[in-house]
Residue frames relative to the residue before (quaternion, step in Angstrom):
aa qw qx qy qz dx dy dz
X 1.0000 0.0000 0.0000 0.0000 0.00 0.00 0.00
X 0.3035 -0.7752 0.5485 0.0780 3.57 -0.95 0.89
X 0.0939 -0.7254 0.6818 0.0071 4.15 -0.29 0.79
X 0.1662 -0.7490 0.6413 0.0022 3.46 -1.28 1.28
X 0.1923 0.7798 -0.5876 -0.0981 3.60 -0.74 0.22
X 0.3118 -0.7981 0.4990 0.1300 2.94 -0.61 1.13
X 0.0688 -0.6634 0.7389 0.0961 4.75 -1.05 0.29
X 0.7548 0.4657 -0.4271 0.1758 2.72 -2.15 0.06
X 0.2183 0.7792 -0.4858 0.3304 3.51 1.59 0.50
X 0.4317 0.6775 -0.5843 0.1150 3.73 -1.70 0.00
X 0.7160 -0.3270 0.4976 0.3645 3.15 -2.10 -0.55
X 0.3661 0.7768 -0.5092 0.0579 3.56 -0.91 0.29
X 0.4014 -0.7939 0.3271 0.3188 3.68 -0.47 1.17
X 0.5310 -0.4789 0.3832 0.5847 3.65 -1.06 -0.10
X 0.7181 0.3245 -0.4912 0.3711 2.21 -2.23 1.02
X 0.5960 0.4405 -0.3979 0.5407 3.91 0.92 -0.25
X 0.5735 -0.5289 0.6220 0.0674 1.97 -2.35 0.51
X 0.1522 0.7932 -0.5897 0.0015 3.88 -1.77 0.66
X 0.0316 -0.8099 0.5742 0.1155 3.52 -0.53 0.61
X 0.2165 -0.6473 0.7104 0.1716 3.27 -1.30 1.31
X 0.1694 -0.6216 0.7495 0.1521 3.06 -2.18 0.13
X 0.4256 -0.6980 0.5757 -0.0113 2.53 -1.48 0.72
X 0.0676 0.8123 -0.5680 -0.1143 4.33 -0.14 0.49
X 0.0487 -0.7503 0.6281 0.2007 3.82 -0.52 0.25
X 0.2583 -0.5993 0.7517 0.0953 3.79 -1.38 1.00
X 0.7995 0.3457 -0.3773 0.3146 3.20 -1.74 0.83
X 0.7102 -0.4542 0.2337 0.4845 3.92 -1.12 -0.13
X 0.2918 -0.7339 0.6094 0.0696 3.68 -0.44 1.22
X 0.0545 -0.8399 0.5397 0.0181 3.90 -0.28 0.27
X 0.4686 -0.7151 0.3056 0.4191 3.44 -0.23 1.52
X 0.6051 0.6493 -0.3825 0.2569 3.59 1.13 -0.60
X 0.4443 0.7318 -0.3206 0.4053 3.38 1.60 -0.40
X 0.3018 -0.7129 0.6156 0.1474 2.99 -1.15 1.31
X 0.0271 0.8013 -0.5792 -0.1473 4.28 -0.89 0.05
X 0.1954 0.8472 -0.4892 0.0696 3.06 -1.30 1.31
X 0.6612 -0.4717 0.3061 0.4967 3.34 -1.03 -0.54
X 0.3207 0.6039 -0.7265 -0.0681 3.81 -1.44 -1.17
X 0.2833 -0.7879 0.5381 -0.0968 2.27 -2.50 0.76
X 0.1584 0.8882 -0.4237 -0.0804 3.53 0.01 0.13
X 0.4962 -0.6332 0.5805 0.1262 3.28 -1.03 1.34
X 0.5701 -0.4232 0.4841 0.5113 4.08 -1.35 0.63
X 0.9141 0.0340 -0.0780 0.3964 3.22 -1.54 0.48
X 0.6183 0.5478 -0.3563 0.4365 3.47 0.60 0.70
X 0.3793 -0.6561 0.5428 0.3620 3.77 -0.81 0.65
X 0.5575 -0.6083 0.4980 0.2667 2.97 -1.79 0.55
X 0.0780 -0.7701 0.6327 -0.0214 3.32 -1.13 1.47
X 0.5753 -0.4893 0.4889 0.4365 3.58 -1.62 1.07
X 0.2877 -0.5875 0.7314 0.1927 3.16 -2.24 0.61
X 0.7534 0.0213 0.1735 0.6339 3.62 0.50 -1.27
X 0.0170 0.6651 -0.7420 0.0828 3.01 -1.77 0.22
X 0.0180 0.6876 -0.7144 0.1287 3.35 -1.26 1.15
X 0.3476 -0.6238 0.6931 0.0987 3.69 -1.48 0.86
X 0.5924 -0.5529 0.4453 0.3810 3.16 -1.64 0.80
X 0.5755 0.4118 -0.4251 0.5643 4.35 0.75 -0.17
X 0.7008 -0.5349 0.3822 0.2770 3.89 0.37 0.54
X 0.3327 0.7087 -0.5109 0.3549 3.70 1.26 -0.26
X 0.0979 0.7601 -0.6407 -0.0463 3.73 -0.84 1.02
X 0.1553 0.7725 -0.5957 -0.1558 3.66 -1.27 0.39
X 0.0629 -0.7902 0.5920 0.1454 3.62 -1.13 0.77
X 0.7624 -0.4154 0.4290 0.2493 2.80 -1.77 0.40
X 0.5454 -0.6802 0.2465 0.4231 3.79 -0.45 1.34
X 0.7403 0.5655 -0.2644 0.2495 3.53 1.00 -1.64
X 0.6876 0.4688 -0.2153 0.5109 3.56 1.79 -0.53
X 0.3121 0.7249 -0.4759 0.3882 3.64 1.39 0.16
X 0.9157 -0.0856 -0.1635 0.3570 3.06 -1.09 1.49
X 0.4894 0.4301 -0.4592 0.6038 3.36 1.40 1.00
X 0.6292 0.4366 -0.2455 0.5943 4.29 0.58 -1.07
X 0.0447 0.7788 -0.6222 -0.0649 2.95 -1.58 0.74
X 0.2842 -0.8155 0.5002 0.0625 4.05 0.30 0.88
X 0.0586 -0.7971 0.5505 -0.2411 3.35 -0.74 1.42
X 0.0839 0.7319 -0.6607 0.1441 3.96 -0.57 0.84
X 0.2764 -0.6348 0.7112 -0.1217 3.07 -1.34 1.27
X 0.2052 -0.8671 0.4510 0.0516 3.57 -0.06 1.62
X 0.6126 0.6080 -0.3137 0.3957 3.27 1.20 -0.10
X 0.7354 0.4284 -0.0635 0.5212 2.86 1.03 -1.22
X 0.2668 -0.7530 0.5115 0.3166 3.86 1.49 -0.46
X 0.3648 0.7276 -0.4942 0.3052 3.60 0.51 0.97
X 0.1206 0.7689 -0.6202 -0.0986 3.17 -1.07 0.28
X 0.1175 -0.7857 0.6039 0.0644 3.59 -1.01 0.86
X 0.3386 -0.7013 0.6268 -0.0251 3.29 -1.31 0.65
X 0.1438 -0.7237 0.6740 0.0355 3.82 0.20 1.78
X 0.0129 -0.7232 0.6904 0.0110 3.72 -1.32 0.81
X 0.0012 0.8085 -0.5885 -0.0040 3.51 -0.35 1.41
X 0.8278 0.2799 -0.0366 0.4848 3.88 -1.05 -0.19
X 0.0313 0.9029 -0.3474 0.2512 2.83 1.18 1.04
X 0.0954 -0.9218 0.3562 -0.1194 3.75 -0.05 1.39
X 0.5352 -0.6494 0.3043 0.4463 3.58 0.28 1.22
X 0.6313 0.4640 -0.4650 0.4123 3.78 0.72 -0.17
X 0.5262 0.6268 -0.3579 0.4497 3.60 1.37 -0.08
X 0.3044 0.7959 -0.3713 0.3687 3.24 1.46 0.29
X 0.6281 0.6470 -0.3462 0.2590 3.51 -0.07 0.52
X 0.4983 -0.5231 0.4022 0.5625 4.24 -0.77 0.32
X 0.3224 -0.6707 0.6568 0.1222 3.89 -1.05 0.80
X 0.0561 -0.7566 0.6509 -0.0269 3.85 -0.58 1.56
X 0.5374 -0.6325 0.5398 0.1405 2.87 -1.43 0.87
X 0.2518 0.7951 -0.5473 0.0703 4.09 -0.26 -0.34
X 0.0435 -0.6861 0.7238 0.0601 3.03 -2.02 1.17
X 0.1958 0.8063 -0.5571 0.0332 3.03 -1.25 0.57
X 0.7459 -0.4279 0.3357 0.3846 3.03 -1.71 0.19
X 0.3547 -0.6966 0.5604 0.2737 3.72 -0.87 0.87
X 0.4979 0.7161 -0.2244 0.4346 3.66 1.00 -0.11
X 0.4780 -0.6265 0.3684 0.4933 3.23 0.74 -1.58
X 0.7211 -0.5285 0.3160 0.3176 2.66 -1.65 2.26
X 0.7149 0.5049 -0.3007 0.3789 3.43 0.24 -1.00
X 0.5194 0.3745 -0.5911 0.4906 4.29 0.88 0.29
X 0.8286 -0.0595 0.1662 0.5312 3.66 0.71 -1.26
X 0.1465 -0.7910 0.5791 -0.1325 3.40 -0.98 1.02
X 0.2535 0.8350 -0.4816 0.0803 3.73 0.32 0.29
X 0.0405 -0.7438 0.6653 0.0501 3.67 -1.30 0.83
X 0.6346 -0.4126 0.6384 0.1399 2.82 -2.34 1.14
X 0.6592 -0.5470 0.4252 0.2922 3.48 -1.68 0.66
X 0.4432 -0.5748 0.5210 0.4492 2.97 1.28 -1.11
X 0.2214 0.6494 -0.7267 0.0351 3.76 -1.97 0.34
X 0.5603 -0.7207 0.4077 -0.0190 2.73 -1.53 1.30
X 0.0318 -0.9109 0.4104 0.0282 3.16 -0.36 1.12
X 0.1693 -0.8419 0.5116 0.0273 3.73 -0.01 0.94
X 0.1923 -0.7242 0.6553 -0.0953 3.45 -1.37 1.03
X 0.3542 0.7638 -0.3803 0.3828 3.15 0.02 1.19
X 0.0960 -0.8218 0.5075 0.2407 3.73 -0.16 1.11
């Protein structure tokens, strides 16, 4: 079993900056994929970033060249630089690991933290 806890939630106006993290307890497998999602009120939750333990990163178009996604294999971290931050960045911020294979070997979620944008 895999426990996620994710820091680094808050208030923060456009234009700012926030960096969640992200700690994972339990057997990490290199095959594991770590990343972000999000979900805005009424909206489904969609992937921000993602990064594999070989460094493979992919993000979501609207946060390209503003997000930066980071994992620290030793430590089973993943962190999530958020610059230029834009009230549509509004949204709870989930952790998630999984299988790069398929959700269905392993799928794991963070509680979640909220991130507001707002001047």
């Amino acid at each position: 079993q895999v426990q996620l806890v994710e820091s680094g939630g808050g208030l923060v106006q456009p234009g700012g900056s926030l960096r969640l993290s992200c700690a994972a307890s339990g057997r990490i497998f290199s095959i594991y994929a770590m990343g972000w999602y999000r979900q805005a009120p009424g909206k489904e939750r969609e992937l921000v970033a993602r990064i594999t333990s070989g460094g493979s990163i992919m993000y979501v178009d609207s946060v390209k060249g503003r997000f930066i996604i980071s994992r620290d294999n030793a430590k089973n971290t993943v962190d999530l630089q958020m610059n230029s931050l834009k009230p549509e960045d509004t949204a709870v911020y989930y952790c998630n690991v999984r299988d790069t294979r398929s959700v269905l070997l392993a799928n794991y979620w963070g509680q979640g933290t909220q991130v507001t944008v707002s001047s």
